[in-house]
N, C-alpha and C positions, 0 to 999 in steps of 0.2 A: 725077298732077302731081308734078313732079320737088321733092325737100326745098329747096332751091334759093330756089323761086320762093314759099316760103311765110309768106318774113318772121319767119323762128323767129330768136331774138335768143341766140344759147347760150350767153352768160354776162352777167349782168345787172351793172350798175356797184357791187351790193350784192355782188357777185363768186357768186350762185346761178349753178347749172350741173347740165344735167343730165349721168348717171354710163355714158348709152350709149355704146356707138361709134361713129362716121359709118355702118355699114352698117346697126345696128339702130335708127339715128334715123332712118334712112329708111323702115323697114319699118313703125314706130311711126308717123309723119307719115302715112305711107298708107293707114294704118288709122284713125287719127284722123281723117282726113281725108275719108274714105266714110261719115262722120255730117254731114257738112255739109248735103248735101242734108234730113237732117233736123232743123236748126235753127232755129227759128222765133224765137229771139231774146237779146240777150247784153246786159249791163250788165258797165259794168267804173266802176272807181277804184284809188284809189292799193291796190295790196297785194292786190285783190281782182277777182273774174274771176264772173260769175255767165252759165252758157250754158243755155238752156232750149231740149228737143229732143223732136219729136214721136216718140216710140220708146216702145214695149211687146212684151210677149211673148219670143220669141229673142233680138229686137234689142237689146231691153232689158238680156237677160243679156249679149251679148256685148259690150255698152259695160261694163256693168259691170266683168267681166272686161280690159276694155282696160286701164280707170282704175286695174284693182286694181293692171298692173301700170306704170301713172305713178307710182302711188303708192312702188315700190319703187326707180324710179330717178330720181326727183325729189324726195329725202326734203328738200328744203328747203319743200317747197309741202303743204299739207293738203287734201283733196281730198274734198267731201262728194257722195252724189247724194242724192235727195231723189224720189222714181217715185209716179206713183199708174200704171193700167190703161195710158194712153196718153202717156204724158207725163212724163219728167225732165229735174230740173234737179243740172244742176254746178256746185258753188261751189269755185273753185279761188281758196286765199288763202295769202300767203307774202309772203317780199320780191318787187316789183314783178310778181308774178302777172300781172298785167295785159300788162305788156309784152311776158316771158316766154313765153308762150300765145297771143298775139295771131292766128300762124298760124292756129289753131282759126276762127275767122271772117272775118279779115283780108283774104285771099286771096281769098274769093268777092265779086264786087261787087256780089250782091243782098242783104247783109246789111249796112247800112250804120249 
C-alpha cells in the first residue's frame, strides 16, 4: 500500500514530526503496515494510542525491532510493548499520538 493512501498526518498542530525522509517513511509505513493483518484491536484518546496484535516468536522480535526504530525517529512519542507467548500490546503516548499513528489501523476497513 502506497504511504499516500495511509492517512499519516506528518506534522501534528502540537508542531510533532517525524525525523525520516519521504523515502524511508515509506519503507517504515510498509513495514508498519504488514502487522496489520495482525491486529486484533486498538484504543486511542487524546495523547494516546493503545494497538493490540496477535504476534509471538520471530514476529514478535521483529516488531520489536521495528518500534525500537519509531522509537529513534519519533522521539516526540514514548513507545511501550507489553508481549506475553502470543500477544503484544503497543502503547504509543505523546502529543496527539493518536492522530499521529492513525495510519497504523486507519487504513484497513476491518478494524473499525
Amino acid at each position: 500500500m502506497a504511504a499516500e493512501n495511509l492517512h499519516f498526518v506528518p506534522i501534528t498542530s502540537s508542531g510533532a514530526s517525524c525525523s525520516l525522509e519521504a523515502e524511508g517513511k515509506a519503507e517504515r509505513f510498509r513495514m508498519l503496515r504488514s502487522f496489520a493483518g495482525d491486529l486484533v484491536s486498538h484504543e486511542t484518546g487524546p495523547g494516546r494510542l493503545e494497538l493490540t496484535y496477535a504476534i509471538g516468536g520471530t514476529r514478535l522480535e521483529q516488531f520489536r525491532e521495528l518500534i525500537e526504530g519509531e522509537r529513534r525517529c519519533c522521539s516526540f512519542a514514548t513507545f511501550a510493548i507489553t508481549a506475553d507467548a502470543d500477544r503484544a500490546t503497543l502503547l504509543i503516548t505523546g502529543p496527539e499520538a493518536d492522530e499521529f499513528f492513525r495510519f497504523l489501523w486507519d487504513a484497513d476497513p476491518a478494524i473499525g
